[in-house]
C-alpha positions in Angstrom: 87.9 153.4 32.9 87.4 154.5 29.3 86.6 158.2 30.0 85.7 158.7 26.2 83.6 156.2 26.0 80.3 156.8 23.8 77.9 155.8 26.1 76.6 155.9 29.8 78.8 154.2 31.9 78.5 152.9 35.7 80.1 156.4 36.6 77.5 158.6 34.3 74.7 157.1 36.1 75.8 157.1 39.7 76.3 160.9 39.1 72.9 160.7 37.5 71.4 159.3 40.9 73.2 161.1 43.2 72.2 164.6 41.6 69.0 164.2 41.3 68.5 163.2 44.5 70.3 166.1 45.9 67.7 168.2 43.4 64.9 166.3 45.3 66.3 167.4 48.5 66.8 170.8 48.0 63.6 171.3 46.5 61.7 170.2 49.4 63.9 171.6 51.9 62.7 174.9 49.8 59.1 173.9 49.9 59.1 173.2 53.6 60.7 176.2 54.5 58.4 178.4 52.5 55.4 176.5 54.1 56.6 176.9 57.3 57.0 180.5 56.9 53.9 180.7 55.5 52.0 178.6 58.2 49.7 176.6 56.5 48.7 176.1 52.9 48.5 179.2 50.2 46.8 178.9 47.3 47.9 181.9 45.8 51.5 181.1 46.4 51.0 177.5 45.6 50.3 178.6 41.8 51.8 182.3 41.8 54.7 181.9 44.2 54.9 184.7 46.5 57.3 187.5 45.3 61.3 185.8 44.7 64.2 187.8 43.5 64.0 189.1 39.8 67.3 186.4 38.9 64.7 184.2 39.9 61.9 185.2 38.2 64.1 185.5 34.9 65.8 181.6 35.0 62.0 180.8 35.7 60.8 182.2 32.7 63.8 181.0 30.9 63.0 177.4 32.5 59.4 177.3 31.3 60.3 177.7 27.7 62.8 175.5 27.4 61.5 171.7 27.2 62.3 168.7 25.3 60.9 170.3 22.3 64.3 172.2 22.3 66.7 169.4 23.4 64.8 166.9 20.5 63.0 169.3 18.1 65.4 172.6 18.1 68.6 170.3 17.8 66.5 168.2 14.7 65.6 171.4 12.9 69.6 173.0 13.4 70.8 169.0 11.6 68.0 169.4 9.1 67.7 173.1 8.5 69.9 175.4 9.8 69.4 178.7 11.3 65.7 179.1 9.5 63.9 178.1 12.8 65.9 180.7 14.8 63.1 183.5 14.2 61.1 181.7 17.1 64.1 181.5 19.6 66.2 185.2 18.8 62.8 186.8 21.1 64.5 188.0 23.7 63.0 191.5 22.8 60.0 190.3 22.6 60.0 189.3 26.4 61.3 192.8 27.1 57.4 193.5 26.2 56.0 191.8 28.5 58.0 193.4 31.3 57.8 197.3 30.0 54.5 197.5 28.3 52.5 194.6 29.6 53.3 194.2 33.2 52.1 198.1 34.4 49.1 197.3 32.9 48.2 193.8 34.8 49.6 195.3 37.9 46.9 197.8 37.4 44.1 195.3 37.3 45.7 193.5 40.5 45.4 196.5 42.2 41.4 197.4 41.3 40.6 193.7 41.6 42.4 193.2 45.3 44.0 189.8 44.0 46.6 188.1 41.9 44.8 187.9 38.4 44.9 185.2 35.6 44.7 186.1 31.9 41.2 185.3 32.0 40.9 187.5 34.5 41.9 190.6 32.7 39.6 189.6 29.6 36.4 189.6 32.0 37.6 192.6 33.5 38.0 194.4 30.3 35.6 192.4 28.1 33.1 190.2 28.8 32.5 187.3 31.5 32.4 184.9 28.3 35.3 186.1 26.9 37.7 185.2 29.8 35.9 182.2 30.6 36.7 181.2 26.7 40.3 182.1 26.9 40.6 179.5 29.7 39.0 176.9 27.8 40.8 177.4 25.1 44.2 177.9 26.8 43.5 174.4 28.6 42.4 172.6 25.6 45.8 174.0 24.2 47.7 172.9 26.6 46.2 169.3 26.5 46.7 168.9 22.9 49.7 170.6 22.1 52.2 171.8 25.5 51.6 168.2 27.7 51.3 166.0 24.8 53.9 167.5 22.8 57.1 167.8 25.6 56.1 164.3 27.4 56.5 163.0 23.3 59.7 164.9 23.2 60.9 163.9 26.1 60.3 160.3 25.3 62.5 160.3 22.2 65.0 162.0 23.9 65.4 159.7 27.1 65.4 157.0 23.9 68.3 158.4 22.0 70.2 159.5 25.3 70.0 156.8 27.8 68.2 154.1 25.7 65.2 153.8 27.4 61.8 152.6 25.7 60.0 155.4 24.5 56.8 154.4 26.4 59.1 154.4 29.4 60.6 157.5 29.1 57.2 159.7 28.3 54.5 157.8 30.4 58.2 158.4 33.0 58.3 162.2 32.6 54.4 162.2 33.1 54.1 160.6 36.3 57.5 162.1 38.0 56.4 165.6 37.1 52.9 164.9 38.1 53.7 164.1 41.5 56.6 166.8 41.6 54.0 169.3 40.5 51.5 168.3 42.7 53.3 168.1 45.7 55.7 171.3 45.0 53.7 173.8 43.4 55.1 177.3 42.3 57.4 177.5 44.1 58.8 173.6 43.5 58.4 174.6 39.9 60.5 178.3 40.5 63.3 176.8 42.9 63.6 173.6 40.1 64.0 176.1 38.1 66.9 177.8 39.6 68.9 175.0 40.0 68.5 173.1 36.5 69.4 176.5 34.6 73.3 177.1 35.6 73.2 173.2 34.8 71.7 173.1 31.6 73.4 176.5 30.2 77.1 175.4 31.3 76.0 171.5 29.6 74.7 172.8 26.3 77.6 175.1 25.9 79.9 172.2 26.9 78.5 170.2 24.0 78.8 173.3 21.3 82.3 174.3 22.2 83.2 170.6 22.5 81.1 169.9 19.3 83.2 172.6 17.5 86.5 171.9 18.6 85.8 168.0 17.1 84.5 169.1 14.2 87.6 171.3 14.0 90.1 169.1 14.6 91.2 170.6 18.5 90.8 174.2 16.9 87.2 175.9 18.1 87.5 178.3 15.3 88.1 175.8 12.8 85.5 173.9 14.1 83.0 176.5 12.9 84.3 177.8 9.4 83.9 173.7 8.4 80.0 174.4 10.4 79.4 177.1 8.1 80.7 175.7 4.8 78.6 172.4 5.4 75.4 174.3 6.2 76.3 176.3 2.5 76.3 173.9 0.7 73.6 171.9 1.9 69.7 172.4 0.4 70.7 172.3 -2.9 73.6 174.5 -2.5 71.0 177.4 -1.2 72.1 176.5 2.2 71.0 176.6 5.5 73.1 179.2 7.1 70.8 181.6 6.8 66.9 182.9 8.3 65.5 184.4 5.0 64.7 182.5 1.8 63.8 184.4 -0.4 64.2 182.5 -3.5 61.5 180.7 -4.7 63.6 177.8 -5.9 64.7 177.3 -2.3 63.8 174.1 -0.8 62.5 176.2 2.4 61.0 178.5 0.7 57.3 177.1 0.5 57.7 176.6 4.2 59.1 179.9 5.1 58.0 182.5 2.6 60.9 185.2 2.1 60.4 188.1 5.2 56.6 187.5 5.9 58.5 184.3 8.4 59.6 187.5 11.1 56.4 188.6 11.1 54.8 185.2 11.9 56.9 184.4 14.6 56.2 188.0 16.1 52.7 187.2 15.8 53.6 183.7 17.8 56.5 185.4 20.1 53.8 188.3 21.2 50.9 185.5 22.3 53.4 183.6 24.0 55.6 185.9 25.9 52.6 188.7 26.5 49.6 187.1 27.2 50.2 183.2 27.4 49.5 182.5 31.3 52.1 179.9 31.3 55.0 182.5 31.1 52.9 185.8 32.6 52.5 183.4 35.6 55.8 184.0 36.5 55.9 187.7 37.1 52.4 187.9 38.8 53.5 186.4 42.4 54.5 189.6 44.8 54.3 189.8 48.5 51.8 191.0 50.6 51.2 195.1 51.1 54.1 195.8 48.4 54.4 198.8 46.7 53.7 199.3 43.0 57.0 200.0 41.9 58.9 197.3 43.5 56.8 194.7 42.4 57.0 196.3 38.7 60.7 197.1 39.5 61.3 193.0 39.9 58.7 191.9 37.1 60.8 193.8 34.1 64.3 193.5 35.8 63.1 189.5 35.9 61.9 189.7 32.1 65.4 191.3 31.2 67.1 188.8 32.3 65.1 186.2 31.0 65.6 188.1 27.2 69.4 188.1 28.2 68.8 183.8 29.0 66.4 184.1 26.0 69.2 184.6 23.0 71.0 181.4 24.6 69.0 178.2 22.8 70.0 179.1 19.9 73.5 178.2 20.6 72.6 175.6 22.9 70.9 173.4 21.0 70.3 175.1 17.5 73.8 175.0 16.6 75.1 172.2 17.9 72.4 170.4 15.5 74.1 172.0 12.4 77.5 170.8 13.9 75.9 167.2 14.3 75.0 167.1 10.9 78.3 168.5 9.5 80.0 166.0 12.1 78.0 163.0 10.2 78.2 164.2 6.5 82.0 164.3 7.4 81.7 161.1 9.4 84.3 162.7 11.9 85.1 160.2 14.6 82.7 157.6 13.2 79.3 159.6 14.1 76.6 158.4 13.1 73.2 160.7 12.4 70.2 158.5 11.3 67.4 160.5 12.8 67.9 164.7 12.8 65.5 164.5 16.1 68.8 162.3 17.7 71.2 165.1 17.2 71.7 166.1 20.3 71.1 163.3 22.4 74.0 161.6 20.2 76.1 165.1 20.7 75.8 164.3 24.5 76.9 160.7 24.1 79.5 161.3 21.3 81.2 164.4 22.4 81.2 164.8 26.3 83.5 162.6 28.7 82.5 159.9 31.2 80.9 161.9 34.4 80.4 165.2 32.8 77.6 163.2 30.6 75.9 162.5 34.0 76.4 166.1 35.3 74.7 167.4 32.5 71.8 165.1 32.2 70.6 166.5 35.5 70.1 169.7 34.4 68.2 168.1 30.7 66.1 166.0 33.3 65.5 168.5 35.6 64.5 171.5 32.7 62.2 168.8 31.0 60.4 168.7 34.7 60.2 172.3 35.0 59.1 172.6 31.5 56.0 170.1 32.3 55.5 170.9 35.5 55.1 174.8 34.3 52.2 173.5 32.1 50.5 171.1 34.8 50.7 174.2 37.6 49.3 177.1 35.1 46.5 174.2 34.0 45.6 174.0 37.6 45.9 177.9 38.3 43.9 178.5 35.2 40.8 175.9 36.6 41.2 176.4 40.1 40.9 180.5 39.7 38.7 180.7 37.0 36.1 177.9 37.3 36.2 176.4 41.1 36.7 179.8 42.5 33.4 181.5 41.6 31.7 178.7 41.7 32.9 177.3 45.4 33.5 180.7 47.3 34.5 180.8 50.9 36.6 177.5 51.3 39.7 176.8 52.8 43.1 177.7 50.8 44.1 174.1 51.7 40.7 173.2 49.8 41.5 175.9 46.6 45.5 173.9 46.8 43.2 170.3 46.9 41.3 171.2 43.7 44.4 172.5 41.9 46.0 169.4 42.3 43.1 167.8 41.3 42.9 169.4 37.9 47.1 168.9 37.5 46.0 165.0 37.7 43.1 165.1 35.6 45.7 167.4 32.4 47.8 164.6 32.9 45.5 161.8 32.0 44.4 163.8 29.3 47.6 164.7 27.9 48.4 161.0 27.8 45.2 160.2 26.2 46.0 162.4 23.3 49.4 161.2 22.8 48.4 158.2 20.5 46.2 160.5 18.6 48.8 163.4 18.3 51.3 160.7 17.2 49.3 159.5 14.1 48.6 163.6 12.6 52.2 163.7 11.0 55.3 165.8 11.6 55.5 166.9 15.1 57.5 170.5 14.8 54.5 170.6 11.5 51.7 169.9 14.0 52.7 172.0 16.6 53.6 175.2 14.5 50.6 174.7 12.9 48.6 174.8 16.5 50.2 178.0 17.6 49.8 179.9 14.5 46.3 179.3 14.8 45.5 180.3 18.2 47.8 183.2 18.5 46.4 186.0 16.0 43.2 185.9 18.2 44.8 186.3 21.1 47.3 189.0 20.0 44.1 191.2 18.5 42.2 190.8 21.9 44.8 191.7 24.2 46.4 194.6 21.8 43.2 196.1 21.1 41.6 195.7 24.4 44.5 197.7 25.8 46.2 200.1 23.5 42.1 201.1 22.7 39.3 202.5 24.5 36.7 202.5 21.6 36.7 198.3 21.2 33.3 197.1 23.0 33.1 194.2 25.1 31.5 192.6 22.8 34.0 193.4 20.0 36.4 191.2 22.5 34.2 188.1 23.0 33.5 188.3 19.0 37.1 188.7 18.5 37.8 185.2 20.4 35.3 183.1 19.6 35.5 184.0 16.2 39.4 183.9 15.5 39.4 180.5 17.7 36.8 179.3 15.4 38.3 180.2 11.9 41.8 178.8 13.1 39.9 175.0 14.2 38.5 175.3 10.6 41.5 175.5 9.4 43.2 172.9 12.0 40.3 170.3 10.2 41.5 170.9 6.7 44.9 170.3 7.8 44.1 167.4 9.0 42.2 166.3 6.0 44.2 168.2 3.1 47.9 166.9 4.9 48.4 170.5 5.7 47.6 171.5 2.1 49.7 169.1 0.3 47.1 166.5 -1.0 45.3 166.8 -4.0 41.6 167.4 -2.9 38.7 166.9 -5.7 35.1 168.7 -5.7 33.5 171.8 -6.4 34.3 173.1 -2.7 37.9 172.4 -2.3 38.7 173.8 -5.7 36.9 177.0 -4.7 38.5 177.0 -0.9 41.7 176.5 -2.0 42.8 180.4 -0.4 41.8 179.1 2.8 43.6 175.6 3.4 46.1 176.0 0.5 47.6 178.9 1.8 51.5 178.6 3.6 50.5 178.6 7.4 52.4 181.9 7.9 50.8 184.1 5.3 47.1 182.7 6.5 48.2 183.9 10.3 49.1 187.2 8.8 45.5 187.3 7.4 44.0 185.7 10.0 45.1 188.8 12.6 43.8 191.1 10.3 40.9 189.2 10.0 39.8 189.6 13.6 41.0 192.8 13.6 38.5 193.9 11.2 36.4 192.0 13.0 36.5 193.4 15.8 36.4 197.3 15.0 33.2 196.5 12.8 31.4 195.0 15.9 32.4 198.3 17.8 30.4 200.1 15.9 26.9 198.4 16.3 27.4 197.5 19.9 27.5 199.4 23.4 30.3 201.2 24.4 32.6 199.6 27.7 31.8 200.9 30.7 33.7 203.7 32.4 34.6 200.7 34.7 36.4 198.7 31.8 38.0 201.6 30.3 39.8 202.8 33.9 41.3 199.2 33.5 43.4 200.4 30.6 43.9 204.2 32.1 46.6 204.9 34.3 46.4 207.3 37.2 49.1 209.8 38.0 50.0 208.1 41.5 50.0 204.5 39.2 52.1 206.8 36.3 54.6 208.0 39.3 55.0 204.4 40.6 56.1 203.1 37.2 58.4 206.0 36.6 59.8 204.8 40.0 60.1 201.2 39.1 62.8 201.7 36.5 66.6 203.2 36.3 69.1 203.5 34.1 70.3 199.9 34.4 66.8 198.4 33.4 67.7 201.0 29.9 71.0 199.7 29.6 69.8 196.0 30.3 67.5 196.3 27.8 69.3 197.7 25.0 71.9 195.0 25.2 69.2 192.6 24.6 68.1 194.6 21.1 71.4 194.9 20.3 72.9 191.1 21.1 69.2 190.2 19.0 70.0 192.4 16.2 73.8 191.0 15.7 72.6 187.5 15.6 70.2 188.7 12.5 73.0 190.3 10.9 75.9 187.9 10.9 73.1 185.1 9.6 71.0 187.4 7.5 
């Protein structure tokens, strides 16, 4: 047997089989025994999950994030670029947010509203009934276009570079499998997934870098990643790519990542996503029954911790071992061979693990591209089934509520396959989807910030604030599309006088587009009525709610926490 052979053997994939079937077991052994316990059908567990441990909570978060965007598109932009993309993966502060500041305050709405609550939910609550309703609308069109569409087209390049399947095969693949995982599991299929595919996928990736390095190094790690470093110097020009500013305008990344306004971008992404995005808030909601306050607040930030601790991990799981890919193939060490940036790491896999430990580890890739997917399918149906069936059906069965949410999981699918084609045809995919989330986010940063952190913004300053930022950021979606992101030389009196609108780098308009709806919204404060003494005790903590979230937190959620700002800071130091 030729254990350093290059490519799957009869060993890899037997391992392959045999795992995932084991995965298949132990997840429904988990679902069965949670249904059993539960005695009949949930619908509140089947998309919250009722209440698991914070470890749990924090590899679940962790899972949902990572997709085949990171094993294809992370890895890519490492081989191509360096460490310029890490500003969107060093954010494990910014899920430290979500469990200090962000979680009290959605705890506080569960409690006046008697139920678990979506992110729609807290806009009507503080807002307006149109303003949630919007956010779910847009949050599903999002997910269509940009979440489904963009991990099942991931996913198929990778299952083409990896195991050399057709690309059809592998995406159309992913689809149906997760479907009919997600449908059949739920939340807690998605959270117990989630579990198992994260020691996997952690111990694989690092495998492949320490591997990678000690290759590249010639049996000496350390080695390994001076040659790293001295590649990625003297690689764009000699400006290099071993570092996340560019401040030189004569850098080649430069026009794409504008000197220090970059961080603030990717805080304006990293604050949508991690605070407010119901994909990820999802999975800090689900408590048990008649539970206090501060335990459920206790496990919600001690889960988020851990999830910032799993948070600084991609980028040297797949980030870095890109850059060692493409210092591996300008150095053609061992005969590899890079082509493609977006087949760095599948070639890594192939190149640098041995027979059996390639199949070991593609469980955990297949099994986090599944949890990434079916995170999206479950928060698509939690999103429909809670904020459109619900008031409209009242009184059903839960078995009825879980019936519809499968329902709508089937119906994202389709959809998300329907816009693959079309998605496929607009360009760059990393492009298209940066381009989608710096859109959507400012709005709902400026919403959710305001609508908590103030008392003075109206209802109607909300649904303004929404509509209006979701509006300007299509607009400027359209002249994308158009103007190839700004790039093309467009004739006629309106371009030429327009040009500050679909000229301008994507990052600086999201700067200006926050402040946009911003303004926005305090003007329409002014002429419109004032929230009502309802809305505002929605924001307002009592002193029995103030005592439970001083109880919910000790000295180890401190220290926790400041090891996380600290490990975030170092990385921004040492690659400055």
């Amino acid at each position: 047997m030729n254990w350093t052979s290059h490519e799957f053997i009869w060993l890899d994939w037997a391992i392959l089989a045999v795992g995932l079937i084991g995965v298949i077991a132990a997840v429904w052994y988990a679902i069965w025994k949670d249904k059993k316990a539960q005695e009949g059908e949930d619908s509140s567990a089947y998309l919250f999950g009722k209440g698991e441990p914070w470890y749990v909570i924090g590899m679940a978060i962790f899972a949902a994030n990572i997709g085949s965007e990171h094993l294809v598109g992370l890895a890519g932009t490492g081989a191509k670029d360096g460490v310029g993309m890490a500003h969107w993966e060093m954010q494990g502060w910014m899920i430290l947010i979500l469990g200090w500041l962000f979680v009290p305050f959605y705890q506080l709405l569960i409690n006046k509203m008697g139920k678990i609550i979506t992110m729609p939910d807290f806009l009507k609550f503080r807002y307006t009934q149109r303003t949630g309703s919007w956010l779910s609308i847009i949050t599903l069109v999002a997910y269509v276009l940009t979440k489904v569409s963009v991990t099942a087209f991931t996913g198929g390049i990778f299952f083409e570079y990896l195991l050399g399947l057709n690309f059809w095969v592998g995406a159309i693949g992913l689809i149906a499998v997760t479907a009919v995982f997600t449908v059949f599991g739920g939340m807690k299929g998605v959270m117990t997934l989630s579990s198992i595919q994260t020691p996997i996928l952690i111990i694989g990736s690092f495998l492949v870098l320490f591997l990678g390095l000690a290759t590249l190094g010639g049996g000496s790690v350390a080695e390994g990643w001076t040659t790293m470093m001295d590649t990625a110097r003297s690689m764009h020009d000699g400006y290099g790519i071993n570092h996340m500013f560019h401040t030189d305008p004569g850098d080649p990344m430069y026009a794409e990542y504008p000197g220090y306004v970059v961080f603030l971008g990717a805080c304006i992404i990293g604050f949508w996503y991690w605070c407010t995005d119901q994909h990820i808030v999802q999975r800090v909601l689900g408590q048990v029954p008649g539970e206090d306050n501060a335990k459920v607040m206790a496990r919600a930030r001690r889960g988020t911790i851990a999830a910032g601790f799993f948070k600084i991990l991609p980028c040297f799981m797949f980030l870095i071992p890109g850059m060692i890919a493409a210092a591996m193939a300008q150095k053609n060490v061992g005969g590899f061979v890079m082509d493609d940036t977006d087949a760095a790491f599948a070639l890594m896999v192939k190149n640098i693990l041995p027979a059996g430990i390639k199949g070991i580890v593609t469980i955990g890739f297949v099994c986090a591209l599944v949890a990434s997917l079916a995170a999206f399918f479950n928060s698509c149906a939690t999103l429909f089934t809670e904020d459109f069936y619900k008031p409209m059906k009242k009184g059903m069965s839960e078995a009825h509520y879980v019936l519809v949410g499968r329902i709508a999981t089937v119906v994202v699918v389709l959809l998300g396959l329907i816009w693959m084609p079309v998605m496929m045809s607009l360009g760059s995919l990393y492009s298209y989807l940066q381009g989608i989330q710096s859109l959507l986010a400012p709005a709902m940063v400026a919403v959710f910030t305001l609508g908590i952190f103030s008392k003075k913004i109206t209802p109607k300053a909300g649904e303004w604030g929404l509509i209006g930022g979701f509006c300007v950021g299509m607009l400027r979606l359209v002249t994308n599309v158009i103007t190839d992101t700004g790039k093309a030389t467009m004739d006629g009196w309106l371009w030429e006088h327009t040009t500050w609108f679909w000229q301008t780098n994507w990052l600086v308009f999201e700067c200006w587009l926050l402040v946009f709806i911003i303004a926005l919204m305090v003007v329409v404060s002014f002429v419109t009525p004032a929230p009502s003494k309802e809305q505002v005790e929605a924001i307002t903590f009592s002193a029995d709610f103030k005592k439970s979230i001083r109880e919910s937190w000790g000295v180890w959620d401190i220290v926790g926490t400041l090891v996380v700002v600290g490990l975030c800071a170092c990385f921004y130091w040492y690659f400055w």
